[in-house]
C-alpha positions in Angstrom: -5.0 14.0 -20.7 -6.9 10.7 -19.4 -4.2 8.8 -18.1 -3.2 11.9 -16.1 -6.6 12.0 -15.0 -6.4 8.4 -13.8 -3.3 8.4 -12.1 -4.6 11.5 -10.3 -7.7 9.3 -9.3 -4.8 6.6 -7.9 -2.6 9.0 -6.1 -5.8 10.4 -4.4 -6.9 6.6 -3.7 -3.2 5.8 -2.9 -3.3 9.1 0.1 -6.8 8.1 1.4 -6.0 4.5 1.8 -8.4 1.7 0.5 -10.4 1.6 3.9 -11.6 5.1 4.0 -12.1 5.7 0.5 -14.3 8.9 0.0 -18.2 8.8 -1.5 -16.6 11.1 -4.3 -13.8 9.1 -5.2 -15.6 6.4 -5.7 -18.1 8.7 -7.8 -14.6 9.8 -9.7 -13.6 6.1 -10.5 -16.9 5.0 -11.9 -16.9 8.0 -14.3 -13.5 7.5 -15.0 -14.0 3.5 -16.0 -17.3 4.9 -17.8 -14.9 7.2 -20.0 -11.9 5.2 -20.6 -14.5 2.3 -21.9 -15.9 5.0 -24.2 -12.3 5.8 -25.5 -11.5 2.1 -26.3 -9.4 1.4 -23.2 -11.4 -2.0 -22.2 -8.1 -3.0 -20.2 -7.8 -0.4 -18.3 -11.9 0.7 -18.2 -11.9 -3.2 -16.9 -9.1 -2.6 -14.6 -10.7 0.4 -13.1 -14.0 -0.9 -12.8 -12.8 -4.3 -10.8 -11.1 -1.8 -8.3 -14.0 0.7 -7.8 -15.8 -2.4 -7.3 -14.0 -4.1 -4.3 -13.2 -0.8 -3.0 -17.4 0.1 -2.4 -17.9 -3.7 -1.0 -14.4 -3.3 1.3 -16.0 -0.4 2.6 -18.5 -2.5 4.0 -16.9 -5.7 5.4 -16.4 -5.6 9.1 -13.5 -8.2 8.6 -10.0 -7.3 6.8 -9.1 -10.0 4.3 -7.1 -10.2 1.3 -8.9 -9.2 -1.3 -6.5 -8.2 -4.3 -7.1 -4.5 -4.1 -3.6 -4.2 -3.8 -3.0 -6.3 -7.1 -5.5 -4.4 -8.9 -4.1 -0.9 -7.6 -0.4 -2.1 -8.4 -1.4 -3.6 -12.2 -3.2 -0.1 -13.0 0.0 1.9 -11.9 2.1 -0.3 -14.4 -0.7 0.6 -17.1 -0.7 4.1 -16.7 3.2 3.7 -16.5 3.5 1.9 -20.1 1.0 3.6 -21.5 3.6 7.3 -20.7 6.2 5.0 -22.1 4.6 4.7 -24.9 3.6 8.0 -25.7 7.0 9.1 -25.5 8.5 6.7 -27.6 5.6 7.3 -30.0 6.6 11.1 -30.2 10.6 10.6 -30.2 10.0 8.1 -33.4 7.5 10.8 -35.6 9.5 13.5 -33.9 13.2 11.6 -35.7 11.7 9.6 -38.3 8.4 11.7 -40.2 6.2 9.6 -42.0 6.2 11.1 -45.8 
């Protein structure tokens, strides 16, 4: 499932830390924002692709700063939160009330 995908991309991101963010994951989150764009998800492809974004120039900076990784990171969890929501309301309502 995609969104399982991409909050297995954030719990990976979430255990590396933002400052020592792997070539891979990196790789990972680009493909991932490619997909979900693909799939019709432009908030969350958009989401994604800001993140993967600051995280490759953070990598970079000798100087911490606030940046708004953190907000970026936080508003995708919520996302991926809603979007579970949802899906389970989505199958309790066709699961009680059929359409037909």
């Amino acid at each position: 499932m995609l969104l399982a995908d991409v909050e297995n991309l954030l719990e990976e991101l979430f255990q590396s830390g933002f400052d020592t963010v792997h070539d891979s994951t990196l790789e990972a989150m680009e493909n991932m924002t490619n997909l979900t764009e693909q799939y019709g998800m432009a908030y969350l492809s958009e989401l994604l692709g800001a993140l993967t974004k600051g995280l490759a120039m953070r990598r970079h900076q000798l100087e911490k700063r606030e940046d708004g990784m953190a907000g970026l990171y936080v508003k995708l969890n919520e996302y991926i939160y809603l979007c579970k929501e949802k899906t389970a309301c989505d199958r309790g309502k066709n699961y009680y009330a059929p359409e037909g």
